[in-house]
C-alpha positions in Angstrom: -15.0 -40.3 -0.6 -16.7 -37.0 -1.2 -18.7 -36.1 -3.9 -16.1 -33.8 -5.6 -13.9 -36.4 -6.4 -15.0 -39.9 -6.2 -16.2 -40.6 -9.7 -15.6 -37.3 -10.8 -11.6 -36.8 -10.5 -12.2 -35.5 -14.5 -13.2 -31.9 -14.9 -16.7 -31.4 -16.7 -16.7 -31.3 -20.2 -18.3 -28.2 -21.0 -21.3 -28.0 -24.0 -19.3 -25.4 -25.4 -16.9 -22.3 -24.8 -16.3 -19.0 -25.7 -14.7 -15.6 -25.5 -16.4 -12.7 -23.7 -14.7 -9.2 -24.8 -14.6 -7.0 -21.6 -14.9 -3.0 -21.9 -10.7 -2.6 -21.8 -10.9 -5.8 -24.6 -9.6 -8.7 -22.1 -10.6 -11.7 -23.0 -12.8 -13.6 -20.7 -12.6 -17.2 -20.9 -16.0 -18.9 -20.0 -17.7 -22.8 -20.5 -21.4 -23.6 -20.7 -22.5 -26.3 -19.4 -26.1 -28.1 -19.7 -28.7 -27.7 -21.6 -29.0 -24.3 -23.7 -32.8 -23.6 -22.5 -32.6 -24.7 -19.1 -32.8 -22.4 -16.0 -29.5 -20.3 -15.9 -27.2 -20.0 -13.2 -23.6 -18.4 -13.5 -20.9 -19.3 -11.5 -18.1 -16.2 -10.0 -15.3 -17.9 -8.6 -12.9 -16.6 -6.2 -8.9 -14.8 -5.4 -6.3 -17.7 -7.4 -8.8 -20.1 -8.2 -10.7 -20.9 -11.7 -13.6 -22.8 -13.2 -12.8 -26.1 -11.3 -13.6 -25.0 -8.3 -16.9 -25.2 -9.0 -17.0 -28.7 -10.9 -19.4 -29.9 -7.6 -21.5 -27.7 -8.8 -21.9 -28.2 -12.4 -21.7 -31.7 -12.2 -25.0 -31.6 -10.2 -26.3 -28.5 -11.8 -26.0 -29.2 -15.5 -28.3 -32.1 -15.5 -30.9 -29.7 -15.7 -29.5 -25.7 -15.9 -27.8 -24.1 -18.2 -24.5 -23.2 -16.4 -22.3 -20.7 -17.4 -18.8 -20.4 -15.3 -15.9 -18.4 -16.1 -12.5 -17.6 -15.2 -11.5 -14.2 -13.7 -9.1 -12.0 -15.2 -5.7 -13.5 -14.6 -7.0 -16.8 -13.5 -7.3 -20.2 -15.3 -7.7 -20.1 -19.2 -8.3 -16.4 -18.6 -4.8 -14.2 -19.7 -3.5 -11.4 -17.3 -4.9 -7.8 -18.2 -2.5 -5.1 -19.3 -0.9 -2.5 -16.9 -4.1 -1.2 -14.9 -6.4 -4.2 -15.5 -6.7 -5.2 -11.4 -9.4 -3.3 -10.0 -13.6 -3.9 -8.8 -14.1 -1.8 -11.9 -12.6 -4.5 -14.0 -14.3 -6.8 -12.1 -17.6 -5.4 -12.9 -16.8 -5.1 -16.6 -16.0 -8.6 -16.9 -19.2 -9.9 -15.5 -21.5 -7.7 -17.5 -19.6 -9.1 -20.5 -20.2 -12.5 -19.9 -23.6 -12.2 -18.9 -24.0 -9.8 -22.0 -22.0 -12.7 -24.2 -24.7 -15.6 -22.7 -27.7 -14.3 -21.7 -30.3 -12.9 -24.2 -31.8 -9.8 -24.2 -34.0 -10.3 -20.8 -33.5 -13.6 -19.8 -32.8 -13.5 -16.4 -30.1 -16.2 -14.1 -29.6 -16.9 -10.8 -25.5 -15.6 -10.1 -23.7 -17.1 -7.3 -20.0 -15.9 -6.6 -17.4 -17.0 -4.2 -15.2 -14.5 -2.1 -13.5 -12.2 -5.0 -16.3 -14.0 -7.0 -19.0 -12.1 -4.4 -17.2 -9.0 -4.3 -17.4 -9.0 -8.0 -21.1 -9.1 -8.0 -21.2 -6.4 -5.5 -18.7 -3.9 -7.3 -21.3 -4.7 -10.4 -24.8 -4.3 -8.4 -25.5 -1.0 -9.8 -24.4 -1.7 -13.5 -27.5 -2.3 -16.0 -25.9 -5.8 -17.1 -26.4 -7.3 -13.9 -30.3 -5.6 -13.0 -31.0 -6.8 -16.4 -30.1 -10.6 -16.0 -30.0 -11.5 -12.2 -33.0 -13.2 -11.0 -31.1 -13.5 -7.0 -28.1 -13.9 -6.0 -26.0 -16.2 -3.7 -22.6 -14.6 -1.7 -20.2 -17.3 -0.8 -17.7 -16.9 1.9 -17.1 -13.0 1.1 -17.0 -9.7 2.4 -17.4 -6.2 1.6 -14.8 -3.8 3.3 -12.2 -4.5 5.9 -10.8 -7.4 4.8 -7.0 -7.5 6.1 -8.3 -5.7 9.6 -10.7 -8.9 10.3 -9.2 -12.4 8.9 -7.9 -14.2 11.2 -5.2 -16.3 9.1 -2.8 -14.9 11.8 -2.6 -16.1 15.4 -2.1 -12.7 16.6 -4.7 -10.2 18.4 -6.7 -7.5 16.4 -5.3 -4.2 15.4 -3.2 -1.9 13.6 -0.1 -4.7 14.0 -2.5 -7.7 12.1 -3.5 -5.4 9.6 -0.3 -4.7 8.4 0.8 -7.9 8.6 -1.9 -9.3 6.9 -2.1 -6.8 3.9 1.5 -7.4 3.2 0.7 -11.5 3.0 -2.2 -10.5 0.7 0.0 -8.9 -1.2 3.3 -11.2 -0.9 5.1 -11.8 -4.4 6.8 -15.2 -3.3 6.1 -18.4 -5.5 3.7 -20.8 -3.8 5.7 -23.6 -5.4 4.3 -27.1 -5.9 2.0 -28.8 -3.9 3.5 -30.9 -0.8 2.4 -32.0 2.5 3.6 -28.8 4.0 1.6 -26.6 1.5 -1.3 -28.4 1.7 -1.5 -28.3 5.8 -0.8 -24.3 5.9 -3.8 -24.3 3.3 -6.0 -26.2 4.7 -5.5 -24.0 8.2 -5.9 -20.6 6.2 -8.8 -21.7 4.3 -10.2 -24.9 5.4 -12.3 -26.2 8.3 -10.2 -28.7 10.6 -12.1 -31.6 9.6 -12.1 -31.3 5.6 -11.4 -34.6 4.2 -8.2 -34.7 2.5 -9.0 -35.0 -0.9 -10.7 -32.0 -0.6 -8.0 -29.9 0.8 -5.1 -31.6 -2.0 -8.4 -30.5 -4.6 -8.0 -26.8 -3.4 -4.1 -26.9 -2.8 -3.9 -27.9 -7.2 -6.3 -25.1 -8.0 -4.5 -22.1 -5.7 -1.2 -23.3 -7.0 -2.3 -23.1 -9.9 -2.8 -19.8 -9.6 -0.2 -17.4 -11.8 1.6 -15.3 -9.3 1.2 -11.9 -10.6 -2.7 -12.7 -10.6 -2.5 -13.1 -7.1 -0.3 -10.7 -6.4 -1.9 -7.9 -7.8 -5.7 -9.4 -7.1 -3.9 -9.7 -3.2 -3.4 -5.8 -3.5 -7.4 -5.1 -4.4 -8.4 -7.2 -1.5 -6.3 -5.2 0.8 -7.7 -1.8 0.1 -11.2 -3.1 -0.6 -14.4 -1.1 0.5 -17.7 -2.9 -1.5 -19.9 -1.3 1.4 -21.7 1.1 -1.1 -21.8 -2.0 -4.1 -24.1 -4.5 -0.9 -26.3 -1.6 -0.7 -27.3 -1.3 -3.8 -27.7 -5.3 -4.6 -31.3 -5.0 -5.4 -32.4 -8.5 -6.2 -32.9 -10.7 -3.4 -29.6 -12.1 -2.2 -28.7 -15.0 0.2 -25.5 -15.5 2.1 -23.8 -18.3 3.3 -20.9 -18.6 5.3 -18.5 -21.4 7.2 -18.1 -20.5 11.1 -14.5 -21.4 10.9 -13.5 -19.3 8.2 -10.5 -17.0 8.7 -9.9 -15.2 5.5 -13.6 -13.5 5.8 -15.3 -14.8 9.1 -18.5 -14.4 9.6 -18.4 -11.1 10.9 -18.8 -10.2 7.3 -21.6 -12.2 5.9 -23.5 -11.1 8.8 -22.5 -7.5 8.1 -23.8 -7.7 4.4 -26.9 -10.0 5.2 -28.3 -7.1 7.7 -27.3 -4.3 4.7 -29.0 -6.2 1.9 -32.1 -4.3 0.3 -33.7 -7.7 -0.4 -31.8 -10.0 1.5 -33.0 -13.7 2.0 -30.8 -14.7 4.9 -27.9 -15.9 5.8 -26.8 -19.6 6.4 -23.9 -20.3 8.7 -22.3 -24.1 8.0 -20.8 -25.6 11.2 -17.2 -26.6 11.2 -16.9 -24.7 7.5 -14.1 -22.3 6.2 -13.6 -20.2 3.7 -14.1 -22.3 0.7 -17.5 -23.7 1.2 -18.5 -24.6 -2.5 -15.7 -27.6 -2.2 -15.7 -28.2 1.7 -20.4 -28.2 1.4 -21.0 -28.3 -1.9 -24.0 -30.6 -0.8 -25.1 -27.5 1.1 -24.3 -24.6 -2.0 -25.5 -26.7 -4.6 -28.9 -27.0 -2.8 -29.0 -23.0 -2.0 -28.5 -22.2 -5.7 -31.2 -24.6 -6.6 -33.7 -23.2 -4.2 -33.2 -19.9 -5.8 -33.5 -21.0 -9.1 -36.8 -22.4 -8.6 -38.4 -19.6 -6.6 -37.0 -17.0 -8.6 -35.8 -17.9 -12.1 -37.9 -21.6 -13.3 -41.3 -19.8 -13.4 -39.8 -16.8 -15.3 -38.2 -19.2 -18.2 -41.0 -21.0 -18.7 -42.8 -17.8 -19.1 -39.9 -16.8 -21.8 -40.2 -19.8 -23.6 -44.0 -19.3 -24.3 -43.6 -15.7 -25.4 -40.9 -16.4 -27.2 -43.2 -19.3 -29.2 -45.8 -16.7 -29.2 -43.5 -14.4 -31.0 -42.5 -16.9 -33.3 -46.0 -17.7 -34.5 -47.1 -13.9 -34.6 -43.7 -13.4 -37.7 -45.0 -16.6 -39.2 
């Protein structure tokens, strides 16, 4: 049985929680997990999922990494913003908040975010939160611009008539209902390689319909129009990219698009047989990306904060 959920069908129990305040006041839910003054890495999740999405990850990572994951604006334990709360803007406010809310001063974390999750990180590449605290950054399964014109959720050709078509199922305000067979199967082909083990696919069926409706609804409307083209190019911190060849909601046409525009770009990884929602379908495969960027980029620098933060200690004393 896969990792996810054979002995681990409980959600992590986070070290702690708390509220981040974002720059319009929403509330940002987010759990740390792992020990306080381990290497950091925060985790950006994606369009109608939440924290537990990542729960492959932080069960692996928190052994030795202080992770911090949170739910988006409307998602999960997160509430719904007031009337103009959906847009990249928001977005970027939120992450600076909660990287402002669990970072100190300087100390610097490896951020990985998954489709909206990515896109967030892009819409905040040029804010002083983010250049202050990321060490590198890993883009899951996202894209930048022209996402309704290129996904391929619908068996139809490409142009004007698949746009259209597609924006207005982005956008759809009908209830997803509860999880059955027939759900689960019309997930699993919109977002799921063909050969994702079940348990898997019923995992991501309970956390998308999960998903309040007006948060996807209006989050549905952002994707539609979205244009993070500017946002890749000014991701200055070296950035990898990883992508599932069978993904249909951003196929790789994207992750190659934003792996050749990167300043500092470290190169993108294509999974075989993947789709869009590699953290739970390879989250052998993520896991192991975010630790490789942790140790070449953010391990050396915290042990260099730790000793200047003794050194400090014993220069007041």
């Amino acid at each position: 049985m896969s990792r996810l959920l054979h002995r681990d069908t409980v959600p992590p129990v986070p070290a702690a929680e708390l509220t981040a305040r974002s720059a319009d006041g929403s509330r940002i839910h987010v759990e740390l997990h792992g020990p306080e003054d381990a290497p950091a890495v925060v985790l950006a999740h994606g369009w109608t999922c939440n924290t537990r999405f990542w729960d492959a990850q932080i069960r692996d990572l928190a052994a030795d990494h202080r992770v911090i994951a949170y739910d988006q604006r409307g998602h999960g334990l997160t509430p719904e913003p007031g009337p103009g709360g959906y847009s990249t803007n928001a977005l970027a406010d939120d992450l600076e908040a909660v990287l402002a809310a669990t970072l100190v001063p300087g100390r610097r974390a490896v951020l990985a975010g998954h489709s909206m999750g990515g896109m967030t990180v892009m819409a905040a590449a040029a804010r002083p939160g983010l250049r202050e605290h990321a060490a590198a950054v890993l883009l899951c399964s996202t894209g930048s611009t022209r996402l309704a014109a290129e996904a391929r959720v619908l068996p139809l050709r490409a142009g004007a008539l698949r746009t259209r078509i597609t924006t207005a199922v982005l956008g759809a305000k009908a209830p997803l209902g509860p999880v059955n067979p027939v759900s689960r199967k019309i997930l699993k082909y919109a977002t799921m390689g063909a050969g994702s083990a079940p348990e898997r696919v019923d995992a991501c069926a309970r956390i998308v319909h999960a998903c309040p409706r007006r948060a996807r609804v209006e989050w549905g409307h952002v994707l539609a129009e979205l244009d993070l083209a500017a946002g890749v190019r000014e991701l200055r911190v070296p950035t990898a990219v990883i992508a599932g060849t069978d993904d249909r909601l951003t196929p790789p046409v994207h992750a190659r698009a934003i792996a050749a525009a990167l300043p500092v770009g470290l190169g993108l990884t294509e999974l075989a047989g993947m789709g869009h929602m590699t953290p739970v379908e390879a989250p052998e495969a993520v896991t192991a990306k975010i630790r490789e960027l942790v140790t070449r980029y953010v391990a050396t620098g915290t042990a260099a904060e730790r000793k200047a933060a003794s050194a400090e200690k014993e220069d007041v004393a």
